[in-house]
MMTF fields as JSON, N, C-alpha, C and O atoms, coordinates in Angstrom:
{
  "mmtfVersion": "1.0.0",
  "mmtfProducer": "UNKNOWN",
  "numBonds": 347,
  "numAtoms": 348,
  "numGroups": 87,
  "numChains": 1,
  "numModels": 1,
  "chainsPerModel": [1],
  "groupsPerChain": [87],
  "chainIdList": ["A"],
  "bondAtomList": [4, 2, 8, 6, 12, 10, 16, 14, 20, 18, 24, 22, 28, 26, 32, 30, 36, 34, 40, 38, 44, 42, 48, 46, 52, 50, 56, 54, 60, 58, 64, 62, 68, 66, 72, 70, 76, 74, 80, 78, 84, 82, 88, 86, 92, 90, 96, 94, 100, 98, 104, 102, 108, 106, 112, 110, 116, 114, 120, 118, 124, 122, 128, 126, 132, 130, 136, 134, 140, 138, 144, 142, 148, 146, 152, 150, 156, 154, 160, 158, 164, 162, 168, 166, 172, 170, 176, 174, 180, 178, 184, 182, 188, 186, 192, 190, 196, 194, 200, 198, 204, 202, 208, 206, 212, 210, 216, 214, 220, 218, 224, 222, 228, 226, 232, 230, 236, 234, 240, 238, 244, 242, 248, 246, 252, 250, 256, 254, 260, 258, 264, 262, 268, 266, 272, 270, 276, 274, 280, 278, 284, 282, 288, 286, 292, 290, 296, 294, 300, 298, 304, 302, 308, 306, 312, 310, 316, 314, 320, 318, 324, 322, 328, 326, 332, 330, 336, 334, 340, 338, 344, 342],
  "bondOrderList": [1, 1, 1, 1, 1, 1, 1, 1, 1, 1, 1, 1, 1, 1, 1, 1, 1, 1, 1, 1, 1, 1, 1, 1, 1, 1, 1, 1, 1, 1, 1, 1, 1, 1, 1, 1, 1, 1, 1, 1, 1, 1, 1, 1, 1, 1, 1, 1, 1, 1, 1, 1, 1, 1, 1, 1, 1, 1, 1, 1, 1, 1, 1, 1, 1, 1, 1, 1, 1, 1, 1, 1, 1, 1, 1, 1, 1, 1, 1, 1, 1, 1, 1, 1, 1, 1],
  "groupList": [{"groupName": "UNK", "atomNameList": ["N", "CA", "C", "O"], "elementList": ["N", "C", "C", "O"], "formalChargeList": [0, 0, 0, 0], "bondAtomList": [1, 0, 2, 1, 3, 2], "bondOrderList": [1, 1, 2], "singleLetterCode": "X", "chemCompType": "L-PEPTIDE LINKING"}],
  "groupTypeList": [0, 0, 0, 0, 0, 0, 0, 0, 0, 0, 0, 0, 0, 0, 0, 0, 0, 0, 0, 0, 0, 0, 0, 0, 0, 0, 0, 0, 0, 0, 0, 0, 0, 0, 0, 0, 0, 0, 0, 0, 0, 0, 0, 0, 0, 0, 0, 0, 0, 0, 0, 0, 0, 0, 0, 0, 0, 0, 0, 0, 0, 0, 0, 0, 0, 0, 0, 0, 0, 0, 0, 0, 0, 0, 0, 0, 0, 0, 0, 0, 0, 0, 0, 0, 0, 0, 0],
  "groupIdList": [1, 2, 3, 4, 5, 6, 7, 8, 9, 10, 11, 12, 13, 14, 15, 16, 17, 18, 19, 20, 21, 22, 23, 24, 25, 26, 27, 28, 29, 30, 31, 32, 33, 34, 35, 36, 37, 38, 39, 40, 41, 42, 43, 44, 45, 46, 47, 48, 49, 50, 51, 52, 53, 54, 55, 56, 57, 58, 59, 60, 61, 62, 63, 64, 65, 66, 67, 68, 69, 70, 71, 72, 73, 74, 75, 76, 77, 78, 79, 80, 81, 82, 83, 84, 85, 86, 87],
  "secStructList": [7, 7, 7, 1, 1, 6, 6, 7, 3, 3, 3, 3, 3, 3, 3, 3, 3, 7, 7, 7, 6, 6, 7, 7, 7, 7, 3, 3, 3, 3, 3, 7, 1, 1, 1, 1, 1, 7, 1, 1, 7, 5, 3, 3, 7, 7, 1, 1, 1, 1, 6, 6, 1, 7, 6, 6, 7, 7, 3, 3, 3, 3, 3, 3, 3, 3, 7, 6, 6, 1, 1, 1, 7, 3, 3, 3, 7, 7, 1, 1, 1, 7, 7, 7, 5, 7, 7],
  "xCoordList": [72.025, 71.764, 73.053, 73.923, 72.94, 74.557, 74.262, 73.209, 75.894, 75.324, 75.471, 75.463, 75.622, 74.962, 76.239, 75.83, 77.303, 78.697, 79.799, 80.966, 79.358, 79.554, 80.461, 79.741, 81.811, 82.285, 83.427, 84.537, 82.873, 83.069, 84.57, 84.769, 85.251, 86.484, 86.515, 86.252, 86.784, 86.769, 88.028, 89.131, 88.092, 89.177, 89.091, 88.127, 90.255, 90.09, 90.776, 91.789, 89.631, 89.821, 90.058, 90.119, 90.212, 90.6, 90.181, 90.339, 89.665, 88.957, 90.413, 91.375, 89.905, 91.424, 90.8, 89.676, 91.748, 91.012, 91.763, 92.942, 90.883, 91.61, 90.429, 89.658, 90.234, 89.24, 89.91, 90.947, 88.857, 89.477, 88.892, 87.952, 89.168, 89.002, 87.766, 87.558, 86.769, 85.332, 84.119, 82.915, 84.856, 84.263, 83.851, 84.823, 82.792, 82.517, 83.255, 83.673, 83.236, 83.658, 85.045, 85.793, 85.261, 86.498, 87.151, 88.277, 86.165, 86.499, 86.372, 85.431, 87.793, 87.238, 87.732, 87.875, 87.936, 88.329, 89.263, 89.136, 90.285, 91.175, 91.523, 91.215, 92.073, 92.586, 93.392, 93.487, 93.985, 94.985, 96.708, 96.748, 97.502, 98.375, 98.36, 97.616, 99.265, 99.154, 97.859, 98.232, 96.958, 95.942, 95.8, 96.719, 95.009, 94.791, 94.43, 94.656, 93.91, 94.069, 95.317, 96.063, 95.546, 96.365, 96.243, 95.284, 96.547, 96.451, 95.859, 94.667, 96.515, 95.562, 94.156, 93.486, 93.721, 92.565, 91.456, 91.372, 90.645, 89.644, 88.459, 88.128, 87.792, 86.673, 85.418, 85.542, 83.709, 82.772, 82.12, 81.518, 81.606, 80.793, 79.969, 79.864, 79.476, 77.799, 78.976, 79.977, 78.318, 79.213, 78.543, 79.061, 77.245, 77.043, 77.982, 78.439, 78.042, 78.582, 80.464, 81.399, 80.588, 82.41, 81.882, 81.61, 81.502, 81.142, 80.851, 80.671, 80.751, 79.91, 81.557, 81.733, 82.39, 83.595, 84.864, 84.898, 85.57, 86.529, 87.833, 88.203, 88.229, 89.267, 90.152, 90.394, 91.155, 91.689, 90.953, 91.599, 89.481, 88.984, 88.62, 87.398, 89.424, 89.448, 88.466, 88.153, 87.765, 86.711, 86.988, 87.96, 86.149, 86.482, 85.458, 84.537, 85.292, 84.028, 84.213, 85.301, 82.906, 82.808, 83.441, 83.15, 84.384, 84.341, 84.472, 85.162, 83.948, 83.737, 84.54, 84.139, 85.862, 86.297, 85.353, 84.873, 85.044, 84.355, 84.541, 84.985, 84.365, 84.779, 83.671, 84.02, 82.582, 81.006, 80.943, 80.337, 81.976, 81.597, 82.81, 83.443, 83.083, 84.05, 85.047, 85.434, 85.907, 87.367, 88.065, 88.187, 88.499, 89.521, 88.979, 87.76, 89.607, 89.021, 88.721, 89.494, 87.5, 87.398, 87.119, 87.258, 86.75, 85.714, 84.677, 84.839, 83.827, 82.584, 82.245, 82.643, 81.658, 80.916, 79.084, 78.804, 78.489, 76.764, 76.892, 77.434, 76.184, 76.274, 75.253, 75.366, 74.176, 73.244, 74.045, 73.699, 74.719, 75.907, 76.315, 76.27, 76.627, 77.177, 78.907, 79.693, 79.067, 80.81, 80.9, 79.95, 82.411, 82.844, 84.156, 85.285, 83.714, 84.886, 86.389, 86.259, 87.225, 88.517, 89.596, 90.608, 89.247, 90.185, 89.517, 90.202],
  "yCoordList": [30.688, 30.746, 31.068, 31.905, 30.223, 30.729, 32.115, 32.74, 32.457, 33.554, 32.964, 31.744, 33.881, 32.878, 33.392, 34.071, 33.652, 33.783, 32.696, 32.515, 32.243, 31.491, 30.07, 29.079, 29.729, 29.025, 30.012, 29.675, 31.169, 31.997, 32.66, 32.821, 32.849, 33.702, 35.223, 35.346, 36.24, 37.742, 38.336, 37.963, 38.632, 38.832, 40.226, 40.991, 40.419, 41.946, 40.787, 40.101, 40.875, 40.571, 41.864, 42.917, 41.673, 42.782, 42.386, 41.203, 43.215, 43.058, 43.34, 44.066, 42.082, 42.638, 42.036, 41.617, 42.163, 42.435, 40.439, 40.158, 39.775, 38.838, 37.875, 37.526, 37.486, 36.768, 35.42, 35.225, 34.274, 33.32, 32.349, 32.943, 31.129, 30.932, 30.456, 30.022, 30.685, 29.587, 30.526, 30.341, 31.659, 32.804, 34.025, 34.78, 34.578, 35.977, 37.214, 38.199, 36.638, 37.75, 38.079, 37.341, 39.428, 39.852, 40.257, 39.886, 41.239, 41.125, 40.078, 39.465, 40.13, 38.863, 39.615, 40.807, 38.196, 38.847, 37.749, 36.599, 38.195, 37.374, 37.843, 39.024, 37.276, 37.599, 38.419, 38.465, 39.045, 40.25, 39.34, 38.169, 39.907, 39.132, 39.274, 39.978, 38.508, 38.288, 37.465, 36.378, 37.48, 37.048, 35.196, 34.502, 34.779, 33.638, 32.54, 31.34, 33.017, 31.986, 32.522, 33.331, 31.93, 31.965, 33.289, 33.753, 34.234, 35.058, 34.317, 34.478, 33.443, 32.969, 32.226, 31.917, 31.948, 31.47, 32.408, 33.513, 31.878, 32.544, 32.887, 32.097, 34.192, 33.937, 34.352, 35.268, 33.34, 33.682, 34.426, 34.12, 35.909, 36.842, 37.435, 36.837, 38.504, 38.954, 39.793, 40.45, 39.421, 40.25, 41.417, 42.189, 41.781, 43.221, 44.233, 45.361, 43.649, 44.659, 44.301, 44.752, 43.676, 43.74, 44.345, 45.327, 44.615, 45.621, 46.774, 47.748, 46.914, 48.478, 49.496, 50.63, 48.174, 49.383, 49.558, 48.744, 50.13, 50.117, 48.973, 48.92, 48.311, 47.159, 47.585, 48.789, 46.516, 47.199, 47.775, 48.239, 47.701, 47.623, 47.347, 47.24, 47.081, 45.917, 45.945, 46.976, 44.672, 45.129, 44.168, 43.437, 43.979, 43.311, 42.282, 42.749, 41.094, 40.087, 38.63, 38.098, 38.06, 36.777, 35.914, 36.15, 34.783, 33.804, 32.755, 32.747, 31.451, 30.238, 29.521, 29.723, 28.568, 27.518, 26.379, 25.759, 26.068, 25.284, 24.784, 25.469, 23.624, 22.972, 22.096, 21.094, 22.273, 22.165, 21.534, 20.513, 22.607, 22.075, 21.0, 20.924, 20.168, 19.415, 19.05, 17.887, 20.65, 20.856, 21.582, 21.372, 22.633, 23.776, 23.882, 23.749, 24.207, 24.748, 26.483, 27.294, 26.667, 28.231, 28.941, 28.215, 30.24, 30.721, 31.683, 32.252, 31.806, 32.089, 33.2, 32.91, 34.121, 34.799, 35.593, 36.085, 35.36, 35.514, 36.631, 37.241, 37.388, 38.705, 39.634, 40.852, 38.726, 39.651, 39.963, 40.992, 39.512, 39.541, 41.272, 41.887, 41.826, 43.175, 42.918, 42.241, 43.604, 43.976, 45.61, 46.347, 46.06, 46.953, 47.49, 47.001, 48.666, 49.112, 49.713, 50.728, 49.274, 49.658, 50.262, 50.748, 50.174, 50.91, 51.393, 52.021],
  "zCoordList": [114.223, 112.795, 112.048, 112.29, 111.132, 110.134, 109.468, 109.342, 108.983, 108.283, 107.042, 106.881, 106.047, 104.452, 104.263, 103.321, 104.307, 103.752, 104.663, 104.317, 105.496, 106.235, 105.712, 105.835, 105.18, 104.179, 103.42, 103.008, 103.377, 102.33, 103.432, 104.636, 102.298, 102.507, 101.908, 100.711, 102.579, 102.206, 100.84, 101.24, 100.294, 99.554, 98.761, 98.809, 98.032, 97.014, 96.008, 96.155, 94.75, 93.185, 92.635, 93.27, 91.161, 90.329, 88.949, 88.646, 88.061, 86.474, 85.997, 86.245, 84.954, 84.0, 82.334, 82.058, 81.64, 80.033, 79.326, 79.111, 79.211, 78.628, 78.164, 79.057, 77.097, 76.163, 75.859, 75.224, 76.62, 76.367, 75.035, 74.507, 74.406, 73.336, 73.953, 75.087, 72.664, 73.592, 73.853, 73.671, 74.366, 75.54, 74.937, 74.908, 74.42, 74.75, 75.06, 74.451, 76.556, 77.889, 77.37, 76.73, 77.8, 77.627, 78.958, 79.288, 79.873, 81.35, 82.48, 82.982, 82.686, 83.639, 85.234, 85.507, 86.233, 87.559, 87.898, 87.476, 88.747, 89.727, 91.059, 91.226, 92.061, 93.262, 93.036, 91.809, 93.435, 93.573, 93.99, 94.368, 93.865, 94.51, 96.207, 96.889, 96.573, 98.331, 98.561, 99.001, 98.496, 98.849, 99.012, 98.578, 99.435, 100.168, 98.949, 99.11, 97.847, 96.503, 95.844, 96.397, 94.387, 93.608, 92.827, 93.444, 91.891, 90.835, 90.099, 89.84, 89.662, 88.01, 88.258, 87.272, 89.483, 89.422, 89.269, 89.806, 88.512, 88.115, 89.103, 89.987, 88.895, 90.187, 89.243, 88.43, 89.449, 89.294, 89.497, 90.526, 88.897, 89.823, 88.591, 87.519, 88.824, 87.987, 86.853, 87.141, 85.344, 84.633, 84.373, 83.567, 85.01, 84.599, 85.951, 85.77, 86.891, 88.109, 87.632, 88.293, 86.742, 86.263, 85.319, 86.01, 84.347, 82.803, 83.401, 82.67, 84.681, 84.829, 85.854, 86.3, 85.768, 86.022, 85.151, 84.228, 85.187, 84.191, 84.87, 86.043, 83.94, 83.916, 84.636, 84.554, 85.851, 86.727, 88.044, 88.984, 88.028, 89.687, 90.509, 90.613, 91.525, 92.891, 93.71, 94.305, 93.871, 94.706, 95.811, 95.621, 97.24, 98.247, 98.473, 99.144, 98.167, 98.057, 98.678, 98.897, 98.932, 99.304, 98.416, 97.243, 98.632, 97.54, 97.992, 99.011, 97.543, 97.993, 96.595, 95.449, 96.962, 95.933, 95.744, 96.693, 94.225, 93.442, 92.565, 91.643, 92.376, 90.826, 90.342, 89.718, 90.498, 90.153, 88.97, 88.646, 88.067, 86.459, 86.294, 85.241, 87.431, 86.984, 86.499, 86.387, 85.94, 85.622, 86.852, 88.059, 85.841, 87.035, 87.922, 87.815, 89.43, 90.538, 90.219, 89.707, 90.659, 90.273, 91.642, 92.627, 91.868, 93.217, 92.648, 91.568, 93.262, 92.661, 94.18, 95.308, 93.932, 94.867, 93.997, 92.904, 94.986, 94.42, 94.438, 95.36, 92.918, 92.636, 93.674, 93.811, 94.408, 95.26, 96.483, 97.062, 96.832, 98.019, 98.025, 96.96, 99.046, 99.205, 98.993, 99.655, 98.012, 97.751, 97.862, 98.124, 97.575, 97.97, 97.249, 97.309, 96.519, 95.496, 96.431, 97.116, 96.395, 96.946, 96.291, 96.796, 95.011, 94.163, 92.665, 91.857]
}
């Protein structure tokens, strides 16, 4: 049996403060540097569990690259998924 992260790559993102035109959201998330994606790519995840920490904290999560909506490549990890505060 697979596991359901199975695809999925492990990583530490980080909330940081930046409002894009278009957008609402003011917190968003990215990879950290070093890590196995880029910095500036963006990653999909639940915005109440990014609103519920203060900007600047790294957590360690599933993410799968996607470009679904047919532009940028993004990564996305499912907010029911277990993550893990590291900083």
């Amino acid at each position: 049996m697979a596991m359901p992260w199975e695809h999925y790559h492990q990583i530490i993102v980080e909330t940081y403060s930046a409002r894009k035109a278009g957008s609402k959201f003011e917190v968003r998330l990215r990879p950290i540097e070093g890590q196995m994606f880029p910095q500036d790519m963006q990653v999909q995840w639940s915005r109440k569990l990014r609103d519920a920490h203060r900007v600047g904290t790294r957590f360690r999560l599933w993410v799968k690259e996607s470009d679904r909506k047919g532009g940028k490549t993004f990564l996305q990890s499912p907010w029911q998924w277990p993550y893990e505060v590291v900083e």
